[in-house]
N, C-alpha and C positions, 0 to 999 in steps of 0.2 A: 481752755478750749480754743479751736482755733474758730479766730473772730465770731465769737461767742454761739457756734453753730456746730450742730453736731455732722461728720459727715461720715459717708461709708468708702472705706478707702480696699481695690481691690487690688491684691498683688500674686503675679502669675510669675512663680519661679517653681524649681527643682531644687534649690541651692539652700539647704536647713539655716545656714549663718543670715544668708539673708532676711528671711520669714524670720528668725526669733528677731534683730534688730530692727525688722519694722514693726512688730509685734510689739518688742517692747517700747519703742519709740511713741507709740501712739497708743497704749491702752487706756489711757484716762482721758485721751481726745477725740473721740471716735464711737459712734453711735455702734459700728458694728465692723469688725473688720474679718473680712472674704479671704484666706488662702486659696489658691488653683496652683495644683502642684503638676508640671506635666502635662497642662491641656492638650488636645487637639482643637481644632477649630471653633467647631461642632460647638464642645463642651463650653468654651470663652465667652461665645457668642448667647450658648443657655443664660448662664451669672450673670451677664450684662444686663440682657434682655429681663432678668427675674429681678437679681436687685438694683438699676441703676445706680452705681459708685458715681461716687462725684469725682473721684478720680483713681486712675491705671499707675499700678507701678509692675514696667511689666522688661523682667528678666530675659534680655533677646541670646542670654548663651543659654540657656535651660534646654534640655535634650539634646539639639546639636550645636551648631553653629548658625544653621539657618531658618532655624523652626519658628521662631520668635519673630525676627525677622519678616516671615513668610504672615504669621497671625498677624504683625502691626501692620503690614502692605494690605491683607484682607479687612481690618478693622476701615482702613480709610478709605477702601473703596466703596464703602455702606455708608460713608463718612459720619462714622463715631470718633474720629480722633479730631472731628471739628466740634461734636457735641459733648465730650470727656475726654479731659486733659491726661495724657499718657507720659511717664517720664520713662525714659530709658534705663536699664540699667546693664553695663557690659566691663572688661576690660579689655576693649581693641577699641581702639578710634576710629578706625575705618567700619567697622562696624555701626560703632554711634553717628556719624556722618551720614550712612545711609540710612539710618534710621530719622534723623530728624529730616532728610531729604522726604523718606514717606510720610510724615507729618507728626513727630512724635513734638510735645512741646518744654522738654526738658530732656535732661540726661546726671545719670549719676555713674561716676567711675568708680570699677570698684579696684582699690579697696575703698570703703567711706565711712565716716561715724556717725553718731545720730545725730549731732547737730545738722553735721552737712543735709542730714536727710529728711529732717524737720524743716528748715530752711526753704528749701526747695520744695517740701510739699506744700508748704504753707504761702510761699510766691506763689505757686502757681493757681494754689486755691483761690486766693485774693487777686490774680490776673481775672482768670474767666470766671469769677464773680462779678467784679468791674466789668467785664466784657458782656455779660448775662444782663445787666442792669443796663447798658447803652444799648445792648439788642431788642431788649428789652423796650424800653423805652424809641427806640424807631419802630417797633412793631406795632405798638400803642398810636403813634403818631401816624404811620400807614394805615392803621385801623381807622382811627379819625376823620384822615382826609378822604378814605373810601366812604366811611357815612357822611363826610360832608359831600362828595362829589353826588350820592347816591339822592340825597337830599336835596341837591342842586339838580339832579337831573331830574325828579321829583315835582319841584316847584317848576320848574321849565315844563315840564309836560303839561300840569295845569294851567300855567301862563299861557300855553299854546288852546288850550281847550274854549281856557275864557274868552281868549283873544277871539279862537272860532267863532264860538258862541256870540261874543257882542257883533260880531262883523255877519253873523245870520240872522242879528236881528236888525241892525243899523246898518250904513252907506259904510265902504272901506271909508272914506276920505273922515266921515262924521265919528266914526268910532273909532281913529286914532286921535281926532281932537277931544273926543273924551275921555280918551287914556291916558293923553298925555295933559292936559287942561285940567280935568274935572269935572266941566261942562261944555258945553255947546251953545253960543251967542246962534239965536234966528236971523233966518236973512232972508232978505227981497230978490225975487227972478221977476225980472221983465218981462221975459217970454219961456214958459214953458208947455210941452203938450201932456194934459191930463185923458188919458184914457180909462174909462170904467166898461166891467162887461156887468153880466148876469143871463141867467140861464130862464127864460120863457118857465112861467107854468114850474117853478121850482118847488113850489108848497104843495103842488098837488102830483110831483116825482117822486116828492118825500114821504108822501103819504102811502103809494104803493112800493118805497122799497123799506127793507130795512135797514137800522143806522149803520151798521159795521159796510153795509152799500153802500151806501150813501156815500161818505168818509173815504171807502176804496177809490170812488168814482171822479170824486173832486180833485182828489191828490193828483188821478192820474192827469185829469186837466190842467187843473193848477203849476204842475211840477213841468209841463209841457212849454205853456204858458212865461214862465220862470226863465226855461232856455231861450225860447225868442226873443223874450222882452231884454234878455243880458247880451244878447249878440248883437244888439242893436241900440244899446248903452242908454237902458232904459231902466228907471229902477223902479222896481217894485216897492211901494208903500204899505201895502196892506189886505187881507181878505177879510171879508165880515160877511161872514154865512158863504152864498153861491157868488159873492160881490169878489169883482177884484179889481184892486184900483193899481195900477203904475205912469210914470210919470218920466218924460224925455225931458232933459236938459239941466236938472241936479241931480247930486249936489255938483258936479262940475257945470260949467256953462255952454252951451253949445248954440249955433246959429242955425243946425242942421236939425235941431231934434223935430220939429213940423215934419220931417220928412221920414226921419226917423222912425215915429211913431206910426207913421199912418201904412209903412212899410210891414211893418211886426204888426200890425192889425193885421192887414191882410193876412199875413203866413197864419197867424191864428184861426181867423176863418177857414180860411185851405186846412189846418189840421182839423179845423171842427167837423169839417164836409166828409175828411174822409174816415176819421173814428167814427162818425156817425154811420156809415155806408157799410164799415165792418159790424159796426155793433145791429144794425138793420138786417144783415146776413146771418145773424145768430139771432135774430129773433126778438133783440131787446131794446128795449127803450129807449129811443133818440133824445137826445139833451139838446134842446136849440138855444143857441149864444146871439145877444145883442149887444152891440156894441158901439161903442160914442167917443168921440174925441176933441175935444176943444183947447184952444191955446190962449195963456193971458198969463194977467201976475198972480202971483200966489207968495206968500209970506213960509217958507220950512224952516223947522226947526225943531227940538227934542222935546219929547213932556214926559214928564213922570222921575221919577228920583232912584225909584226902586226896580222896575218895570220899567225899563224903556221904550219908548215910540218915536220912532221919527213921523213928524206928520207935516201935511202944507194945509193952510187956509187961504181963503180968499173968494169972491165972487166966481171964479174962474174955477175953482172945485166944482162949486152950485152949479154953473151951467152944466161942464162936462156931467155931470150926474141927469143934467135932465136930457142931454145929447143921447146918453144909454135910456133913456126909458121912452125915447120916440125913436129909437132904433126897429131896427126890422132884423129878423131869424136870416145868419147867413152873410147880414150886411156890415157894409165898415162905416155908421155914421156921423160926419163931420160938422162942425159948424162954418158958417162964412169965413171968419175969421184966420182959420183953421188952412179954410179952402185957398185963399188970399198965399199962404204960405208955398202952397204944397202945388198949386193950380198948373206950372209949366213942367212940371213929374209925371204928373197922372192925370188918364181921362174921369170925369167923377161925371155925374148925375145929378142936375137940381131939383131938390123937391118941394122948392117956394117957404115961404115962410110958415114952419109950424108952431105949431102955439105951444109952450115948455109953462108948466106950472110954478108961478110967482117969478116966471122971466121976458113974460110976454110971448111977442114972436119972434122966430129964431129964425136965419137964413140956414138953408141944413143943404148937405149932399149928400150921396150915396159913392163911394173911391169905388167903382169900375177896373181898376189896376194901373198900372205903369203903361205910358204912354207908346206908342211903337217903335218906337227908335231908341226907348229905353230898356228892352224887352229882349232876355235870353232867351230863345228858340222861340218866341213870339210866348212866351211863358207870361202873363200880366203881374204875378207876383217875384219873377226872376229879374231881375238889373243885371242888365249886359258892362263892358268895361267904359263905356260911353256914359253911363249911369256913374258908374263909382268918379269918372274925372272930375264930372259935376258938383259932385256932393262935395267933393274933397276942395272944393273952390271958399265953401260956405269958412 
């Protein structure tokens, strides 16, 4: 057998001499062998399509002189003469020349005997087998490297997800040290501004609306909140209930954030005044915000293993926490401290020293807005370009 595999060899002549000597050349090697005596196109193209021969021996003087000819020209433009190897068989040379021109990948002159014609089928069977088996095997390997790419593009979409994910829940700067580290070392700020709000009368809003309210209500402050506080490079730390804590000056450093912060308070207030004004016009329920800001040291840094938090501690949380709860509906209130920072920015308001639970008394203000000369269209919360030269000195 040839190379121990049975195959189906089809051969398209008119010519009886030839048909019995490949006939008899191959009856004991050959699973089945196909006579086409005389095709037309039509019919060539049925056989192929019905049984797949592993290989064409195909008679190009059969009918006329150019009929043959005409089928191998039509066989390669479907390009079957790349996928089933076709031997020629003629006695003109110019004939076989045009033929292996259309893609034929062999040729037999005739006269020929069986050797010759065993020889040759048997080459070229053993070529595009060899050929079949390296096409083969690049196909496998194409295959491969598309599940590898698919796979890589795969892990990259979740890398980018996770990456999302930690960097919405942590600082950019904190959740690349954690990406790339492991962990995250705590660190000391000398000066930052901790600002807390909370919503007046929250326990008894909650009680007249329902939770899926609730939840709607918060987000849409909260998420409001989010934008000012990032436009003015302030990072949000945390909400707990109707609480929301952010904080100016990490994890980067900054000399500006006292000003920073008390700036993005205001716009907060101004957005509070006027959701409330629309939501008063429909009839529903105003949410009043207090708000507090104090500046000092505070200790940030990562807890939890599983769950991430970024948090800061320090005396200087404690006060800002009591800054919001001697706050006023409407107001932006500051401590001394605070005020010390921010005092040649903005006109503010003293309100003497209030008493703050377990901090004694506190020197407190009330920020009134940006001072006149700092002030777009005399806007209190607007900074003209006379405002941004200043800041940009800090």
């Amino acid at each position: 057998m040839i190379n121990q595999y049975y195959y189906t060899i089809l051969t398209i002549s008119d010519n009886k001499e030839i048909l019995k000597l490949v006939k008899d050349s191959f009856t004991n090697e050959v699973q089945s062998y196909l006579m086409l005596e005389s095709p037309i196109s039509g019919d060539a193209f049925d056989v192929i399509k019905e049984h797949k021969p592993n290989i064409i021996l195909l008679d190009i003087n059969y009918g006329d002189d150019t009929k043959g000819l005409d089928l191998l020209f039509d066989l390669r433009e479907i390009d079957i003469s790349m996928e089933i190897p076709i031997i020629v068989i003629s006695n003109d040379n110019k004939n076989i020349e045009r033929a292996v021109m259309y893609g034929a990948a062999d040729f037999l002159k005739v006269p020929f005997d069986k050797l010759e014609l065993t020889v040759r089928v048997k080459s070229i069977l053993s070529l595009f087998k060899l050929i079949e088996g390296i096409t083969g095997q690049a196909r496998d390997l194409e295959i491969q490297s598309n599940e590898l790419e698919r796979q890589k593009n795969e892990l990259e979409i979740e890398k980018n997800k996770t990456d999302e994910l930690l960097q919405n829940i942590l600082p950019y700067e904190i959740a690349e040290q954690l990406k790339n580290k492991g962990s995250v070392k705590a660190k000391k700020y000398r000066m930052v501004s901790i600002m807390f709000t909370d919503f007046k009368d929250f326990t008894k809003i909650s009680a007249e609306l329902e939770p899926e309210e609730i939840i709607k209500e918060l987000s849409v402050y909260f998420r409001k909140f989010d934008e000012i506080t990032s436009d003015h490079f302030i990072e949000k730390i945390k909400t707990i209930g109707d609480a929301y804590m952010a904080v100016g000056g990490l994890p980067l450093r900054n000399k500006s954030n006292p000003i920073d912060t008390v700036l993005a308070a205001l716009k907060i207030q101004r957005f509070m005044t006027t959701y409330n004004n629309s939501r008063k016009a429909k009839g529903l329920t105003v949410w009043g915000l207090r708000l507090g800001i104090h500046t000092g040291k505070v200790i940030a840094g990562v807890i939890g293993s599983k769950k991430f938090a970024y948090d800061i501690w320090g005396d200087a949380v404690n006060t800002a926490a009591r800054l919001e709860t001697a706050g006023e509906v409407g107001k932006v209130n500051i401590s001394g401290v605070t005020y010390s920072y921010i005092k040649d920015f903005f006109d503010c308001t003293y309100r003497g020293k209030i008493a703050a639970k377990n901090k004694g008394e506190i020197d407190m203000y009330f920020v009134d807005g940006l001072k006149k000369q700092y002030r777009e269209n005399n806007d209190p919360i607007e900074p003209n370009s006379k405002f941004l030269e200043k800041l940009a000195e800090f």
